[in-house]
VOGU-3710 file (C-alpha; in Angstrom, 3 decimals, decimal comma):
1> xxxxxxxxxx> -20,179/-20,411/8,406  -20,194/-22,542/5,300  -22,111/-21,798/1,626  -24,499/-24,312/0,839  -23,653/-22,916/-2,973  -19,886/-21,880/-4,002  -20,879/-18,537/-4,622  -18,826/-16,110/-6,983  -16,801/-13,271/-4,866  -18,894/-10,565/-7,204
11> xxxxxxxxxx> -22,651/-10,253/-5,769  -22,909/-6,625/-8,145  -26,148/-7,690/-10,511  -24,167/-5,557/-13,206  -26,936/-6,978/-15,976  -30,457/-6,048/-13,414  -30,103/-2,590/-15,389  -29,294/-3,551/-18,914  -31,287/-1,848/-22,034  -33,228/-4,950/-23,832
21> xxxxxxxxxx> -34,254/-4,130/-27,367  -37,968/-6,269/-27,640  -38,908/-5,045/-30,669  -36,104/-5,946/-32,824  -36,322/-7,825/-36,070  -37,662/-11,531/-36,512  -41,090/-11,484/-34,151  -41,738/-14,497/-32,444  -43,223/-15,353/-29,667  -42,224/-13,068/-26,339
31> xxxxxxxxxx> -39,935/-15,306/-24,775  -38,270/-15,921/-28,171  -37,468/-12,117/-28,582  -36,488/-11,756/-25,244  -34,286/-14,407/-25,292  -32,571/-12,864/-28,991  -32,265/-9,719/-26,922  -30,808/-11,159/-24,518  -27,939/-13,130/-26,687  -27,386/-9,969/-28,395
41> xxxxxxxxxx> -26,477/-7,884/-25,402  -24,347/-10,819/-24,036  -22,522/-10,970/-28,455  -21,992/-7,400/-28,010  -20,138/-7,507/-24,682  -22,696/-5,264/-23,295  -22,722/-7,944/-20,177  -19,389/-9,141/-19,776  -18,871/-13,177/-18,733  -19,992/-13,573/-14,707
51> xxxxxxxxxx> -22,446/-10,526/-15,181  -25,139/-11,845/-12,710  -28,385/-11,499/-14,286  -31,529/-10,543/-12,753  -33,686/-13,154/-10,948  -36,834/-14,383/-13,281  -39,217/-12,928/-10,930  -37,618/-9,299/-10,817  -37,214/-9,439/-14,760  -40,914/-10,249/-15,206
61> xxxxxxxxxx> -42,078/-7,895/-13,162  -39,974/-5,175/-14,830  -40,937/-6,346/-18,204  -44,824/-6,766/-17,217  -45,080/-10,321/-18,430  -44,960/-13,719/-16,819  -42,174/-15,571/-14,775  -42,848/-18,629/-17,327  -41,353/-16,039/-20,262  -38,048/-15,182/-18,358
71> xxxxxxxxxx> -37,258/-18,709/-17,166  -37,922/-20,192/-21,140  -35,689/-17,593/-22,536  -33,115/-17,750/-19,720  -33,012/-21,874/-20,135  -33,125/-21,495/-24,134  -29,384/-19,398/-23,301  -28,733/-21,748/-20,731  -28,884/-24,512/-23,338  -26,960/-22,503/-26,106
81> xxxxxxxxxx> -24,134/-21,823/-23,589  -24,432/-18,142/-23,092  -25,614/-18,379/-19,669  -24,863/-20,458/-16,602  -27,570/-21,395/-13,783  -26,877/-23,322/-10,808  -29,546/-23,933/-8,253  -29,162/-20,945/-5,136  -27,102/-18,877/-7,037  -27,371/-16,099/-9,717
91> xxxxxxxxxx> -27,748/-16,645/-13,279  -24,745/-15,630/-15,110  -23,222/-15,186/-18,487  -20,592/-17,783/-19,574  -19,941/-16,322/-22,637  -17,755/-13,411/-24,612  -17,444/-12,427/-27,547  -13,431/-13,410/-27,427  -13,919/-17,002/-26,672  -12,604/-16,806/-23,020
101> xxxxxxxxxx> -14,579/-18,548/-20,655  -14,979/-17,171/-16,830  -11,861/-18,385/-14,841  -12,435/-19,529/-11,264  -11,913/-16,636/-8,660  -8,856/-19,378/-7,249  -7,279/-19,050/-10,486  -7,423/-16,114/-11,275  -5,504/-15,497/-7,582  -2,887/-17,970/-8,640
111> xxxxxxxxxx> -2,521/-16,002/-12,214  -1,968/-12,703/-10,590  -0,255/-13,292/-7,062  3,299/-14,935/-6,552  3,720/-17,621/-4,999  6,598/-15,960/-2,798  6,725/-12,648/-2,164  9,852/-11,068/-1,267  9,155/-7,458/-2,297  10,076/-5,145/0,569
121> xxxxxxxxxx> 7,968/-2,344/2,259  5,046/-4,823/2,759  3,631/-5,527/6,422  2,216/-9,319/7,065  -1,042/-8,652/5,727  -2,330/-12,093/7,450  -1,814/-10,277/10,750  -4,213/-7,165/10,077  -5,937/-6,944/13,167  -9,298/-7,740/11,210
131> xxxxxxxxxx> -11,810/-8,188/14,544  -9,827/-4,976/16,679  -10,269/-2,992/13,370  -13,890/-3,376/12,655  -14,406/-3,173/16,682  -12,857/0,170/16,195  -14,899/1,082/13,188  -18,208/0,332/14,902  -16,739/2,384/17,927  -16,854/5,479/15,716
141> xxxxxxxxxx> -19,836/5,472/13,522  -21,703/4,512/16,889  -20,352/7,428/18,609  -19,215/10,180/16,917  -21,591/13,273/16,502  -23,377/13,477/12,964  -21,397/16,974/12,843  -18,497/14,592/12,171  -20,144/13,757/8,826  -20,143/16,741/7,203
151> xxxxxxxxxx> -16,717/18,297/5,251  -13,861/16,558/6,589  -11,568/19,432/8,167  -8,235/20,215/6,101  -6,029/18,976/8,443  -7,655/16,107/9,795  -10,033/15,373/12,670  -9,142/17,203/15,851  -9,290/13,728/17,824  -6,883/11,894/15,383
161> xxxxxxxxxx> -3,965/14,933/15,603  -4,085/14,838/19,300  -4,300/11,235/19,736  -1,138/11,154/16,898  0,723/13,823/18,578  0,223/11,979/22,249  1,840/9,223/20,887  4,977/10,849/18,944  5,839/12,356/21,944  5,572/9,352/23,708
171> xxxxxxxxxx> 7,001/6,754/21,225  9,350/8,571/19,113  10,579/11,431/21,179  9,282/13,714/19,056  8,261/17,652/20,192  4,887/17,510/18,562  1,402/19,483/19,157  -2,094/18,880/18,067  -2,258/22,044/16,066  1,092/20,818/14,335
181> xxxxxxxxxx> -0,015/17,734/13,156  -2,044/17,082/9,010  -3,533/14,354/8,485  -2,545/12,987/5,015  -3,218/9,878/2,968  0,606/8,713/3,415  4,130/9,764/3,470  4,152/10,369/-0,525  1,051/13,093/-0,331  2,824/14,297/2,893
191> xxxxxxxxxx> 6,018/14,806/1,332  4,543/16,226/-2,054  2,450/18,641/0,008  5,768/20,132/1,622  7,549/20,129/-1,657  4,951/21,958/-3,116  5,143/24,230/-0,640  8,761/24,593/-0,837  8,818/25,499/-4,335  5,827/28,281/-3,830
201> xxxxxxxxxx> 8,993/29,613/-1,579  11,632/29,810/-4,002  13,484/26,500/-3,430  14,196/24,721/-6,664  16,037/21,624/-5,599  15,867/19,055/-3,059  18,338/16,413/-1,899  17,485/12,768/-1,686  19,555/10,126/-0,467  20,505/7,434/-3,173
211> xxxxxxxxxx> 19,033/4,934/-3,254  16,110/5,773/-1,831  12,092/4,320/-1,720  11,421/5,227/-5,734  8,012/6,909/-4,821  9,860/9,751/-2,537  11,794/10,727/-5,893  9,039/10,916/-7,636  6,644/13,398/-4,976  9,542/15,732/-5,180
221> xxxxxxxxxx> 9,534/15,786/-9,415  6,272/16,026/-9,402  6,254/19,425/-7,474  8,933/20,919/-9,899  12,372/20,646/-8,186  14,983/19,045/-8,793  16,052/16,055/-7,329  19,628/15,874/-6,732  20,571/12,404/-5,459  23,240/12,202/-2,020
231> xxxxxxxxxx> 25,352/9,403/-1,503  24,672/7,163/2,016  27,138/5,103/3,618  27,526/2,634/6,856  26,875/5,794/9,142  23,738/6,912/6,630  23,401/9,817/4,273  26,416/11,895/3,595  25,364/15,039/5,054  28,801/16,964/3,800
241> xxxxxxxxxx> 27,726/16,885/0,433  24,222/18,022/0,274  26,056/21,343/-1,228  23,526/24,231/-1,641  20,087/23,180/-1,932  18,048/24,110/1,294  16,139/20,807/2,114  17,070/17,122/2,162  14,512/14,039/2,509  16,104/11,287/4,623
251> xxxxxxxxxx> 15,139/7,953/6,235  17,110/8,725/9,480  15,941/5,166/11,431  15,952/2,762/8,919  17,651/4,007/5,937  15,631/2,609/2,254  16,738/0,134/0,899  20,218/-0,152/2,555  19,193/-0,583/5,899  21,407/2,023/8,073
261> xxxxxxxxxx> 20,476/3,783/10,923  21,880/7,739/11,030  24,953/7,865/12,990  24,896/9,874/15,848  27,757/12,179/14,598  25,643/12,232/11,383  22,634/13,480/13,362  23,975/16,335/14,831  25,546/17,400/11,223  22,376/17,070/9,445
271> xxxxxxxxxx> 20,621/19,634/12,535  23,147/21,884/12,174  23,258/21,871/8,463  19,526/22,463/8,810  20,150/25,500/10,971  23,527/27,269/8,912  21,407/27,349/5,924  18,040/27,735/7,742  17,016/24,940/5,510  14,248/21,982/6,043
281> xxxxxxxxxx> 14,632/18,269/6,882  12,100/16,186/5,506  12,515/13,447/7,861  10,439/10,206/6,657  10,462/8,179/9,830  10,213/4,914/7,818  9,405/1,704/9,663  10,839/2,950/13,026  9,048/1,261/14,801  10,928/-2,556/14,166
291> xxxxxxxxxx> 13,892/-2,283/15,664  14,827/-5,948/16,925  18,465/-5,957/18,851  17,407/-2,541/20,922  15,046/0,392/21,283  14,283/2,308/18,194  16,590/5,295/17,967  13,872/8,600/18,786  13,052/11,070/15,760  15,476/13,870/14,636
301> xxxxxxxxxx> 12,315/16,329/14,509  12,504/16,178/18,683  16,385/17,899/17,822  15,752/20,330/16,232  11,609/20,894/15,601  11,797/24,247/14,133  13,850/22,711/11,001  12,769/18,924/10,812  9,525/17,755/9,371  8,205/14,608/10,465
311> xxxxxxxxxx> 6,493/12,368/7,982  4,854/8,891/9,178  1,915/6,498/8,195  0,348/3,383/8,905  1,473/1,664/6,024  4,096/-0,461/7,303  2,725/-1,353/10,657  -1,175/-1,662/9,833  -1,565/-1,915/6,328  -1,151/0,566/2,927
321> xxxxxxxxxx> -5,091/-0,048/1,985  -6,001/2,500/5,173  -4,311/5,372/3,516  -3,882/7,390/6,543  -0,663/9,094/7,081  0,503/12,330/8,820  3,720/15,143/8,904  4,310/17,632/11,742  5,881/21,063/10,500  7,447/23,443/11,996
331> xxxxxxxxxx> 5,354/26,133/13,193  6,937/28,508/10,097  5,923/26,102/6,975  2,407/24,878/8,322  0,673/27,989/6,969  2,620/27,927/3,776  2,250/24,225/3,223  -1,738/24,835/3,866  -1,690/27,589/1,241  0,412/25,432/-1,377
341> xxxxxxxxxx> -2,503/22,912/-1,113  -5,824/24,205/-0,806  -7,624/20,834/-2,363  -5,473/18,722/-0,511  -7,370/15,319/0,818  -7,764/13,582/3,546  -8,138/10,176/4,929  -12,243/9,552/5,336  -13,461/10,281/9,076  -14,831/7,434/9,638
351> xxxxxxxxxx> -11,346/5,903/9,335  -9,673/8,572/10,979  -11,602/8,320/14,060  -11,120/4,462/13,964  -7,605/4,925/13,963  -7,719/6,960/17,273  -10,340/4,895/18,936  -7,526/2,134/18,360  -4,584/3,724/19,263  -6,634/5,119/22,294
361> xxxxxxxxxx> -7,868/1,821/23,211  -4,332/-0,045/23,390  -4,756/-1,907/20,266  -1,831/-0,497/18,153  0,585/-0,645/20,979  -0,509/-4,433/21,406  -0,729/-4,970/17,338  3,398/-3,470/17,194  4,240/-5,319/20,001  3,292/-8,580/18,537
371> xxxxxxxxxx> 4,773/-7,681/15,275  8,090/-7,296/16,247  8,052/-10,759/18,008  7,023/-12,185/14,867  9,163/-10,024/12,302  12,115/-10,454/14,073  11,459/-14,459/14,436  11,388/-14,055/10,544  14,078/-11,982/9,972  16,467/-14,994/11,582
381> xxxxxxxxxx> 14,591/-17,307/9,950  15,801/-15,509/6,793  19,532/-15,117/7,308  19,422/-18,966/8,666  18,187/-20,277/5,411  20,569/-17,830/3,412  23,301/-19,184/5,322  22,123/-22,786/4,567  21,308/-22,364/0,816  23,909/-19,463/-0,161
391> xxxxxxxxxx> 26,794/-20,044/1,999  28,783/-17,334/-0,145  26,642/-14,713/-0,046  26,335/-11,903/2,562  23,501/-9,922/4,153  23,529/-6,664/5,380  21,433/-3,584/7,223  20,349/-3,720/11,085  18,509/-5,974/12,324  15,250/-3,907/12,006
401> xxxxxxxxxx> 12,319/-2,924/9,707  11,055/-5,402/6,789  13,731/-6,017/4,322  17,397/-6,475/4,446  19,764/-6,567/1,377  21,629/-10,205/0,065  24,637/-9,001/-1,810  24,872/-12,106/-4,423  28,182/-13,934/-4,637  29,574/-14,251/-7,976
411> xxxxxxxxxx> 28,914/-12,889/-11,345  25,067/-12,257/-11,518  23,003/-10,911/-13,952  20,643/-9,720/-11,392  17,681/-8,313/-13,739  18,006/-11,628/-15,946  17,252/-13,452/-12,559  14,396/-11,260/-11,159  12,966/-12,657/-14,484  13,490/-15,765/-13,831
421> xxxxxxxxxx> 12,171/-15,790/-10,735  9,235/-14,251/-11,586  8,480/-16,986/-13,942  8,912/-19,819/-11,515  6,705/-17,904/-8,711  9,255/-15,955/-6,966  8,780/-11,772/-6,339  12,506/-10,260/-6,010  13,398/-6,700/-6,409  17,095/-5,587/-7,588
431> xxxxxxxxxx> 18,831/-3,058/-5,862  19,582/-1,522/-8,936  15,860/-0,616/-8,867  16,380/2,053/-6,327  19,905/4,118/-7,830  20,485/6,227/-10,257  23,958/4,228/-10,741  24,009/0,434/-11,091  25,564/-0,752/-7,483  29,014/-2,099/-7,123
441> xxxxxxxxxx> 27,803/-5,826/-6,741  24,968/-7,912/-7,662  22,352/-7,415/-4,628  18,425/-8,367/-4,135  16,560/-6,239/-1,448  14,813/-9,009/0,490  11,423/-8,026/1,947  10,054/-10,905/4,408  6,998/-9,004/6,136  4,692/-10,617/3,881
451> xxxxxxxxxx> 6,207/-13,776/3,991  4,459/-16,506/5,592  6,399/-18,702/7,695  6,381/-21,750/6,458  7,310/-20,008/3,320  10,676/-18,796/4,657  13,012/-22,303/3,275  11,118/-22,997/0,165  11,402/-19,154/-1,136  15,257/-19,491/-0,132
461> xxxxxxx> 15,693/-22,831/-1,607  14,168/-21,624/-4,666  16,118/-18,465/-5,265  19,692/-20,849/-4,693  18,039/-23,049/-7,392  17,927/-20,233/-9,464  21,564/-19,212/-8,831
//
């Protein structure tokens, strides 16, 4: 469908509502005061520059006059350059008290976004499954009962926990249950939920491997405890020196930012720790599902359920704008998490029940199967145009997930770089964002599942400029 008018991506009539002052000083004829009202509202930045105004038939007949009035003062603005009127669309302001004129929407898009994004942790957004989605969404407001509009329930909808335990059984060999299953807005209110409810229990540390995903530190601050940072290796984190704190938050699949997978031998430590100290194993099952030269190795929780909690979201495969997320605890911390968080939220229904309709209906399993074909054409994509552009530099971490890291050959002043980058259109991220200790060697963490492409070479190309 085409516009006959390019209209502007705001339709809110944020000036319909406005307070006019008629009766100010100076008289004049009506349309003479209106229009003085009008131009001081728009001085005063009452109506800020694209404000849509009002149509001259609606104003009139809120103001009990004649359409003649509003369209003489609206043209007397027009003419004075306050306002902007182009035939089929809105009447707008055009001007601000600062001077700065409105900025076309494309611009203002080319201001804010890079031109190459190589920030990691982002799925290709171009390959939302828009059409399955809303196909999904109509599925549930057109069926559900209008019981399921009233108070969400704390844990989630009943449908979405069974629908998300079916398929961690089935997908990541997990040992989960309806009943064990919440419903959160992502693996950060997840994991701050179980903190919290960890330090309602006494515990007043927790180990996190280093480096780790920046927000994951943070959710266990923010409950009060301690964060006491464990070193990971080749084989993953280094379970013989978590010492004596009682819980641990790891990335056992696809290790952030460093891109390990938990060693077998590694595994079976971390369980037993778990059980010696009868501790808690906050396992964030992060991007599992890419896993590009095999089969995804299956959870830890299906070890050893009674001391592994399982945190997971749609963030990585579908997209972080859902929100929707979920853990599964162990039978003994469900209660205690509940009562740590009595106002916890939860995803809308709507949503939730979208999400099951389209894990129910195929759609997900198609949507990840697709994505892997496509991430892991991208991935080699990647490494081929490193090898062109940066012969002496190295890559590392499986061949999985959405990043890998690009350990920089050389003498690099890698935060002096990010800045350039950023300046010529290019989004990096330093390693050094994610430890507590500046890393041994210059290294980038190189996201590509937001990269278009036929963005791959040019992004590349640019950052060996750069070097």
């Amino acid at each position: 469908m085409l516009r006959s008018v390019s209209v502007p991506e705001s339709q809110t009539n944020l000036g319909w509502d406005v307070l006019l002052d008629l009766s100010g000083p100076g008289g004049g004829a009506r349309h003479e005061r209106l229009a003085r009202a009008l131009r001081a509202v728009i001085r005063d930045g009452v109506l800020p520059v694209g404000t849509a105004l009002p149509p001259s038939r609606k104003l009139a007949a809120d103001l009990g006059c004649s359409r003649w009035l509003v369209t003489q003062a609206y043209a007397q603005l027009v003419a004075e350059g306050y306002l902007e009127a182009r035939t089929g669309a809105a009447t707008r302001v055009s001007w601000s008290p600062e001077g700065h004129e409105r900025e076309p929407r494309a611009a203002r898009v080319a201001a804010s976004a890079p031109r190459y994004d190589l920030a990691p942790g982002v799925p290709d957004l171009r390959a939302f499954p828009r059409r399955r989605w809303a196909e999904a969404l109509r599925h549930a407001l057109t069926t559900m009962p209008h019981t399921d509009l009233g108070v969400p329930p704390r844990a989630g909808h009943p449908r979405l926990r069974a629908v998300l335990a079916e398929y961690l059984r089935r997908c990541r060999g997990a040992s989960a249950a309806p009943r064990d299953v919440t419903v959160t807005a992502g693996v950060t209110a997840g994991v701050t939920q179980v903190c919290r409810a960890l330090e309602a229990r006494g515990v007043t540390a927790v180990a996190v491997e280093d480096p780790c995903w920046g927000r994951t530190r943070d959710a266990v601050a923010a409950a009060g405890l301690a964060v006491v940072p464990v070193p990971v290796d080749e084989d993953g984190v280094r379970v013989d020196l978590l010492g004596g704190v009682r819980a641990v938050v790891v990335t056992p699949a696809h290790q952030f930012p460093t891109g390990t997978v938990l060693a077998p031998a590694r595994r079976a430590a971390l369980v037993a720790w778990a059980r010696d100290v009868d501790g808690l194993v906050l396992e964030d099952d992060y991007d599992a599902e890419f896993r590009y030269d095999r089969r995804p190795v299956g959870a830890v929780q299906g070890m050893a359920p009674g001391h592994v909690a399982l945190f997971g979201s749609v963030s990585k495969t579908l997209s972080p704008a859902l929100g929707i997320g979920w853990h599964v605890l162990p039978p003994a911390w469900a209660e205690a998490c509940r009562a740590a968080n009595p106002a916890a939220a939860t995803p809308p229904v709507v949503d939730q029940l979208a999400l099951a309709a389209f894990v129910e209906q195929g759609g997900y399993d198609r949507h990840l199967r697709a994505a892997r074909l496509r991430y892991r054409a991208r991935r080699d994509a990647v490494v081929a145009a490193l090898a062109e552009h940066l012969p002496d530099s190295r890559t590392t971490g499986v061949a999985a997930g959405l990043h890998l890291l690009l350990h920089l050959a050389g003498a690099v002043d890698t935060a002096a770089l990010v800045r350039r980058a950023e300046a010529r259109g290019l989004h990096l991220v330093d390693l050094a964002t994610y430890l507590d200790t500046p890393p041994e060697e210059p290294t980038l963490v190189l996201g590509y599942g937001d990269l278009a492409d036929n963005a791959v070479v040019p992004a590349i190309a640019l950052l060996a400029s750069l070097l």
